[in-house]
Structure formats: structure tokens, C-alpha cells
C-alpha positions as CSV (number, residue, x, y, z in Angstrom):
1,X,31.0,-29.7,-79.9
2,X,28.2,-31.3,-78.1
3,X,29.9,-31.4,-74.7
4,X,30.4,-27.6,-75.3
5,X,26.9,-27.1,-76.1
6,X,26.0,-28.8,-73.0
7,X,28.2,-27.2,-71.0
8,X,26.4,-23.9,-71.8
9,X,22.7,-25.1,-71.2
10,X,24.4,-26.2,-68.0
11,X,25.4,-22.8,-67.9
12,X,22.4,-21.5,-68.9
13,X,20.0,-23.2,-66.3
14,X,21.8,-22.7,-63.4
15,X,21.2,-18.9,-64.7
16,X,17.7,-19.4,-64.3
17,X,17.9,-21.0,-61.2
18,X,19.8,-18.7,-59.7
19,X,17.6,-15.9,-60.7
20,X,14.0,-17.3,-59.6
21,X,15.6,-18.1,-56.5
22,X,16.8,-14.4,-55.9
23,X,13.4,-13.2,-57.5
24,X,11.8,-15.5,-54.8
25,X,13.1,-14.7,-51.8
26,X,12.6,-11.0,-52.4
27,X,8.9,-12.0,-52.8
28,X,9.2,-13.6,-50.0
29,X,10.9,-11.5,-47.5
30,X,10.0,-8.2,-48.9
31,X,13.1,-7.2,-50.3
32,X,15.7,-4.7,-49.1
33,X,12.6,-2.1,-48.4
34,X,10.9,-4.2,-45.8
35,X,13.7,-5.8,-44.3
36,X,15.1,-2.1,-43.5
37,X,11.9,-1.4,-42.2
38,X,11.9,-4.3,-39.9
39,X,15.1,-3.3,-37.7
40,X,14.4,0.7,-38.1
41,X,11.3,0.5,-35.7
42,X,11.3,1.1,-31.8
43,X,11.8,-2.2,-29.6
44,X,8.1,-3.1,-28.2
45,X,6.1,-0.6,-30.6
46,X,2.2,-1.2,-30.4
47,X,2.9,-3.3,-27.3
48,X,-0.7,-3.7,-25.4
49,X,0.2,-3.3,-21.5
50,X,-2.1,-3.8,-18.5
51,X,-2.3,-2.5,-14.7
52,X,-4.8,-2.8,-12.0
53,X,-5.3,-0.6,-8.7
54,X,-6.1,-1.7,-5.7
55,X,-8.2,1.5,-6.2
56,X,-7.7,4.4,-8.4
57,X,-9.7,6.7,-5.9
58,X,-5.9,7.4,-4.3
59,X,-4.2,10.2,-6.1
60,X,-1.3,8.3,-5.8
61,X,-2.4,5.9,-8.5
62,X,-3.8,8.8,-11.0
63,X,-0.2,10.0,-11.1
64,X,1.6,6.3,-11.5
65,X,-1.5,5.5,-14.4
66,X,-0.2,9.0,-15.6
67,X,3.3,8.0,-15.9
68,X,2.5,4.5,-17.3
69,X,0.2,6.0,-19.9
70,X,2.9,8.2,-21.0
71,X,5.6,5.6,-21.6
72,X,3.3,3.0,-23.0
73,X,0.7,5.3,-25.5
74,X,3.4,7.8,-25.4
75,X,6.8,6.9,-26.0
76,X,5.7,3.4,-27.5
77,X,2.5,4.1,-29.4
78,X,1.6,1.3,-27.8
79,X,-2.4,0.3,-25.7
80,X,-3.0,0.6,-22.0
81,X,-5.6,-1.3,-20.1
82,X,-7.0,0.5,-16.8
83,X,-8.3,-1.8,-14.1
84,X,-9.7,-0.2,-10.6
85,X,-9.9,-3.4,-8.1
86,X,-12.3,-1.4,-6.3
87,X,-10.5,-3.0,-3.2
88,X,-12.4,-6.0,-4.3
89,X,-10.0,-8.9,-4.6
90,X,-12.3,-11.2,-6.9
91,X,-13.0,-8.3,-8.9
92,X,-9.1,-7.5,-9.2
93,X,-8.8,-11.0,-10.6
94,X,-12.3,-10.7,-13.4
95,X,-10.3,-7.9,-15.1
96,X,-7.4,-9.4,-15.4
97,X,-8.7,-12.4,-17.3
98,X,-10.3,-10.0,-19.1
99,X,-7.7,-8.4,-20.1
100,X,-5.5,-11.4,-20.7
101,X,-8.7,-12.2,-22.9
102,X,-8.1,-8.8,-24.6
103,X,-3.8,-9.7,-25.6
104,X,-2.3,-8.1,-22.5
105,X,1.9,-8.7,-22.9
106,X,3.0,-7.1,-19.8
107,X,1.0,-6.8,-16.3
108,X,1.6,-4.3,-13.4
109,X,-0.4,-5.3,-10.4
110,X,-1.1,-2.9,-7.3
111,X,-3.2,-6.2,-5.8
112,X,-6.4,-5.6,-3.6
113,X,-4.5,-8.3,-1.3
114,X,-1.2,-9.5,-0.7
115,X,-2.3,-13.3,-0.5
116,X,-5.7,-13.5,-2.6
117,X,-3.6,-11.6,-5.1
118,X,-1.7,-14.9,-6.0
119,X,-4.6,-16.3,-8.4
120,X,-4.1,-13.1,-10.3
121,X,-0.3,-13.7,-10.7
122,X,-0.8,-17.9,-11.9
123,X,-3.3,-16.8,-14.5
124,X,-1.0,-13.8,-15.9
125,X,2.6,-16.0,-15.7
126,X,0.3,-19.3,-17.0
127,X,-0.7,-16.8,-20.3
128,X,3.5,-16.1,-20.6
129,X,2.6,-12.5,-19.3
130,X,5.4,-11.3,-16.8
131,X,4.1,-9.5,-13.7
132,X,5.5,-6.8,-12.2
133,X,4.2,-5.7,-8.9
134,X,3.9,-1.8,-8.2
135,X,3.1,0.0,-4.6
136,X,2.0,-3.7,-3.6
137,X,3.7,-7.3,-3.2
138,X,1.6,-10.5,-4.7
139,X,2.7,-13.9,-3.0
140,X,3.4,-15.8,-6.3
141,X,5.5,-16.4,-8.7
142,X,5.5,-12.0,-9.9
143,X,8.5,-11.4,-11.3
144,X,9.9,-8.0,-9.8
145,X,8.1,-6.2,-6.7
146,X,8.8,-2.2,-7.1
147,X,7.9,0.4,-4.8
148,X,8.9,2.6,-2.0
149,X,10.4,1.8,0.7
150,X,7.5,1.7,3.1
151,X,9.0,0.3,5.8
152,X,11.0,3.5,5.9
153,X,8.0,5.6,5.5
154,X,7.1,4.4,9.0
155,X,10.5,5.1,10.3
156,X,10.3,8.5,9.2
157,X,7.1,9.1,10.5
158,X,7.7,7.6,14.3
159,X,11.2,9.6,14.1
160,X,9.1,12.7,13.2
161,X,6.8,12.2,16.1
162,X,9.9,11.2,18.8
163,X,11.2,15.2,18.3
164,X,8.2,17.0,17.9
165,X,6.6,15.7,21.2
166,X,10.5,15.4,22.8
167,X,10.2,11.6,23.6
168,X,6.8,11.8,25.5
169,X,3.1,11.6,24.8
170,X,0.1,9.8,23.6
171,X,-0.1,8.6,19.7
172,X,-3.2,7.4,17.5
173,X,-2.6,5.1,14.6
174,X,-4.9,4.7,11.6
175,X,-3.9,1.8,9.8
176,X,-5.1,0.2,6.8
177,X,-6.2,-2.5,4.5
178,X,-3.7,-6.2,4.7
179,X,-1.2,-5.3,1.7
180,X,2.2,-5.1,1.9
181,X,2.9,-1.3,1.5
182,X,0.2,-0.9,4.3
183,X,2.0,-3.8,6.7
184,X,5.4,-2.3,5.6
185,X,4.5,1.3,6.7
186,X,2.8,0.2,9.7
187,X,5.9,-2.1,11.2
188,X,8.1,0.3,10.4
189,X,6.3,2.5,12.5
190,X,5.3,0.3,15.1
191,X,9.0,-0.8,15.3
192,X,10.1,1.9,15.8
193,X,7.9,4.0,18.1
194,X,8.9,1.2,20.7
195,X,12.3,2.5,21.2
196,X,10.7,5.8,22.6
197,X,9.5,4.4,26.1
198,X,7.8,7.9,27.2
199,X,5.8,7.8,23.8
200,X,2.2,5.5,24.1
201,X,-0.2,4.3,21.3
202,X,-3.3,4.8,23.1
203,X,-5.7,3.7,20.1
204,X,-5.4,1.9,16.7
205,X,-8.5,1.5,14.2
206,X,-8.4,0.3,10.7
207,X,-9.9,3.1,8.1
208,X,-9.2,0.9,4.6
209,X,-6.8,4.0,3.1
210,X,-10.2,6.0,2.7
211,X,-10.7,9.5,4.0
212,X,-14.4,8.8,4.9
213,X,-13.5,5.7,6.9
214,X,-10.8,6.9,8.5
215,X,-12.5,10.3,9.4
216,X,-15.2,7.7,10.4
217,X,-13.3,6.1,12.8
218,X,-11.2,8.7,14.6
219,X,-14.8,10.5,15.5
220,X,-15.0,7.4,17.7
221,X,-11.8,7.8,19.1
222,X,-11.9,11.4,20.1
223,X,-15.0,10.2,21.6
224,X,-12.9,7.8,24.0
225,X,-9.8,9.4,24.1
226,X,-9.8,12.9,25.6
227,X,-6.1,13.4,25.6
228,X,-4.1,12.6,22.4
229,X,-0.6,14.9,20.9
230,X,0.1,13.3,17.5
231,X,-1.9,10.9,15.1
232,X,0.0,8.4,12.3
233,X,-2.5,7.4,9.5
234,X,-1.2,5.0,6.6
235,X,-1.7,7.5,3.7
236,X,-2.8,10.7,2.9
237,X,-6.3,10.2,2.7
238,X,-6.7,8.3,6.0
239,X,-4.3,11.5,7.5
240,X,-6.8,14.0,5.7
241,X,-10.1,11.9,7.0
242,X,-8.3,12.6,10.3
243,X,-8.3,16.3,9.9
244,X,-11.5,16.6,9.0
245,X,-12.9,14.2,12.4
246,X,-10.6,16.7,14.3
247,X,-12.2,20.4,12.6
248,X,-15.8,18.7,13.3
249,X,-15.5,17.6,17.0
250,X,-13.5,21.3,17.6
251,X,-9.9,19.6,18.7
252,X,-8.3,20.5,15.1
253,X,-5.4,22.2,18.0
254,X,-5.1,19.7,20.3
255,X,-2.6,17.0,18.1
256,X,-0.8,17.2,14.7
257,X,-1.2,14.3,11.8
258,X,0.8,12.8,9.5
259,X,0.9,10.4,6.7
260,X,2.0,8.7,3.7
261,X,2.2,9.6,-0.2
262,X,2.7,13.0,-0.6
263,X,-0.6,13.4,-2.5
264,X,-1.1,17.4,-3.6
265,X,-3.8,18.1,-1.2
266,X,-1.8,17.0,1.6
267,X,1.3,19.0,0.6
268,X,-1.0,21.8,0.4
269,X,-2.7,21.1,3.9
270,X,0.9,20.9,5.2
271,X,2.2,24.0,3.0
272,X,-0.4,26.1,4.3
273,X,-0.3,25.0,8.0
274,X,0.1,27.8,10.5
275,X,-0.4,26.1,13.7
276,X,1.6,23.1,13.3
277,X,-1.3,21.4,14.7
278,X,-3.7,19.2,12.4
279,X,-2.0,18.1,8.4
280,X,2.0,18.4,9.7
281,X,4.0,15.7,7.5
282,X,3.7,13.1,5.2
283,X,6.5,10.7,3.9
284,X,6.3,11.3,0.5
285,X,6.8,8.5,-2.2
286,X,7.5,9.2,-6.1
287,X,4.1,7.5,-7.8
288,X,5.4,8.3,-11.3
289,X,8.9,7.0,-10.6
290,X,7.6,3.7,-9.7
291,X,5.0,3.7,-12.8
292,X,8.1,4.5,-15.3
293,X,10.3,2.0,-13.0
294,X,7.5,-0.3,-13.3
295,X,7.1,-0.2,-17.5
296,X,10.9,-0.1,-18.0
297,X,12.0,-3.2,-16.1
298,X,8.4,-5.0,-17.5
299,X,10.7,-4.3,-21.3
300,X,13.3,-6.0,-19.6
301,X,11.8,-9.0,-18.5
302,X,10.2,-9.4,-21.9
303,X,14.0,-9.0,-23.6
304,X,14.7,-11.7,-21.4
305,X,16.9,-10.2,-18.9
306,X,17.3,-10.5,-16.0
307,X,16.1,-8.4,-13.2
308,X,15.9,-8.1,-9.0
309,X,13.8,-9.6,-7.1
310,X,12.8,-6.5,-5.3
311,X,13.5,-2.7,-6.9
312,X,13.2,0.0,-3.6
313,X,12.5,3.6,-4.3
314,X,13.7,6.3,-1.4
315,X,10.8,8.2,0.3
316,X,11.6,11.6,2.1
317,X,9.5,13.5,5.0
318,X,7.4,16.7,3.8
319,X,6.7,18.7,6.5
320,X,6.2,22.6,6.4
321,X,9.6,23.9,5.6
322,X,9.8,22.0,2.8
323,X,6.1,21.9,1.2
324,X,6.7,24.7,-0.6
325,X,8.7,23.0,-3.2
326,X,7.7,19.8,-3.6
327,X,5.5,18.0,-6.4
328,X,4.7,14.2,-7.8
């Protein structure tokens, strides 16, 4: 009798047990409620994302912050943080300790410059932030450089000016600030204008990617060039600075421009060209594309995956016959 009796209180407490155990890990865990809720919610929700410009006075960059804002606030209810670098490359870096400050999980960088631009990249990878580089390359340790394929963009643009001028004439070039879409666009270019002998760069000034600069410093070179046929800026507001020079000294009909983007002003410029002379072409680039690209691999590298070194996106020449029906 008494090993029976004991056998049930054995019984009996292992009962117990068994049940404040169960009670306590619902408490716990949350029960079946909150554990549901815990696999039910979108990857990354709430994530808190940052990006910096080189400048956000470039259309360009409104449409990529566009596109980022969208996928992040959008599609992830998640927080962006807008830095413009002012083309100020100590600048570039306060904000981005600020906003590493602020709980940042994921960077995309359009650096002020390629090299100073590293400092920016140690402080993000030494906080575990990956770094994804958009438009512009960092020298560092960034994780994945996205953007178009610049290089080609100058291709385009010296093939462009090879048939319209039939292999001969006198060129301008307008180039830009030391980053790497600037250097890529430029050699591509440069590279490739060579291989027309009868076609001569007669001038080459620096207007830092602004309109005023650039309309700045081609007033000097009309001034000390009386004879030029076709003018290669590095983006659409340098190209558009260059119109602008051209309308004020009255030789708007002496040369046709071109640049790089495919901002909406120049499309327009170009749409609504009817001398072929002045705004002819761009190579346009895909600013949202590379903002979405830019957000979507950034997931990826935070999943842990792994992901090129280098992601190109395909650029295509605007001129007039095709203005007409192209958009960012």
C-alpha cells in the first residue's frame, strides 16, 4: 500500500511539474499568439537606413532618394536618413557619424570623393553597418559599388560626336569633380575620342557637375576659342551651364552639347531641339534603378549573403528621336 501511495504522489508531482513548466514558458515566450506574430511580419520591418549625396542639388539624386524612400518608408515602414555632402568631403563624413549616432543599419554612400571617402566607409563597417556605394566608388572596405556604367557613358558620347561631325572637328570637354563616375565617364570618353584622328580636343576646364560653374567656365572658352563643333560636359547640369554660356555670347548655332544623366530638363532641352545645335544628347542612366538596386542588395548583405563586388546598370544615348519617350 505505501509503495502504491508513493507511486501516485510521484505521479502527482511530476503533474505539477510538468504543468508550471508549460505555464512558464508560455509566460515566457508569449504563447502561440506572439510566436505567430513573430514569423508573420515582413523581413527588415522598421529597419532605420541611411544615404548621403555627394550633393542633392543634381536631379539625379532627388529621383534615386525617391526610389530609396519608397522601398525603405514605403515597402518596409521602415526610417530614412538624408544626408547632402554639399560636395564637402569632411562634411560627408560629420553626417555619417551622426547618423551612425542616430542607429543607422544599412548605408548607401554617393561620396564627395573617391579617396577621402574611405574614413566614411571604416567608421560605417567599424559600427557593423554594411556600405553599399551608389553613382560613386569609396576606396575601402564598401561592400558592393552599384551604378551605371560610366565608362560607357563616355563611349557613347565620343561615338555620338565621331558621326555627327563625320570623323573631323574641334571638341570641348567640361569635366568634373575627382569621383569615380566622373573619372569613369571622362576616360571612356577620352579613350575613345583618340581613335578618331581628324577629331581634336581643343579645351578642357573643370565645372564641379554645376550648371553655374560650368556655364562659368565655357564663357572663358568661347572667349579663347573662336571655332569649336561639339562640346562633351560630364552631366546634365554642366551640359545645360553650357547652353546657357553659348545663348549669352550669341554662338548657341555654332556647336551642339551633350551629357550625362538624362535629368528631365535636359530631355526636354533635347525633345524640343530644332536646330540640332546647342542640348543634342545625353547618355542617360536609371537613378531610381540604382536606388532600388542599391536598398535590395543592402537586405542582402544584412541576410548574410553574398553579393558582387561591383553591380553595372546599362546606360543608353537620348538624343532627339528618342526624347519623346523617355522618363527616370
Amino acid at each position: 500500500m505505501f509503495n502504491k501511495r508513493g507511486m501516485i504522489l510521484t505521479l502527482a508531482i511530476a503533474l505539477v511539474f510538468a504543468l508550471t513548466v508549460n505555464v512558464g514558458a508560455w509566460w515566457i515566450f508569449g504563447g502561440d499568439d506572439k510566436q505567430e506574430a513573430n514569423t508573420t511580419g515582413k523581413p527588415h520591418e522598421g529597419i532605420k537606413v541611411g544615404i548621403t549625396f555627394m550633393t542633392t542639388d543634381n536631379p539625379f539624386f532627388k529621383a534615386m532618394e525617391d526610389a530609396v524612400r519608397e522601398e525603405v518608408e514605403g515597402n518596409l515602414n521602415g526610417t530614412l536618413l538624408v544626408s547632402n555632402g554639399q560636395h564637402d568631403a569632411a562634411k560627408q563624413l560629420a553626417d555619417v557619424e551622426d547618423m551612425i549616432v542616430q542607429g543607422i543599419e544599412l548605408l548607401l554612400l554617393n561620396p564627395v570623393d573617391y579617396e577621402a571617402s574611405e574614413s566614411i566607409v571604416a567608421a560605417a563597417k567599424e559600427a557593423g553597418i554594411p556600405v553599399v556605394c551608389v553613382d560613386g566608388d569609396s576606396i575601402g572596405n564598401r561592400d558592393i559599388f552599384i551604378a551605371s556604367n560610366n565608362y560607357k557613358a563616355g563611349v557613347i558620347n565620343a561615338e555620338y560626336v565621331n558621326e555627327r561631325l563625320n570623323g573631323k572637328g574641334k571638341v570641348v570637354v567640361i569635366n568634373g569633380n575627382p569621383v569615380s563616375a566622373v573619372r569613369n565617364r571622362y576616360n571612356g570618353f577620352m579613350e575613345t575620342i583618340k581613335k578618331y584622328p581628324g577629331i581634336e580636343v581643343v579645351a578642357e576646364q573643370n565645372g564641379n557637375g554645376k550648371k553655374a560653374d560650368s556655364m562659368e567656365v565655357m564663357e572663358n572658352i568661347l572667349q579663347a576659342q573662336p571655332e569649336i563643333d561639339a562640346v562633351f560636359a560630364i552631366n546634365d547640369p554642366s551640359a545645360l551651364g553650357v547652353v546657357a554660356a553659348a545663348q549669352s555670347a550669341g554662338r548657341a548655332d555654332e556647336f551642339f552639347v551633350m551629357g550625362v544623366d538624362g535629368a528631365p530638363n535636359a530631355v526636354k532641352a533635347i525633345a524640343n531641339n530644332e536646330t540640332g545645335m546647342g542640348m543634342a544628347a545625353t547618355a542617360a542612366q536609371e537613378p531610381a534603378k540604382i536606388g532600388r538596386l542599391g536598398v535590395e542588395y543592402g537586405l542582402m548583405l544584412l541576410d548574410g549573403k553574398e553579393v558582387p563586388d561591383e553591380l553595372p546598370v546599362p546606360v543608353k544615348l537620348i538624343t532627339s528621336e528618342n526624347a519623346a519617350s523617355f522618363s527616370w
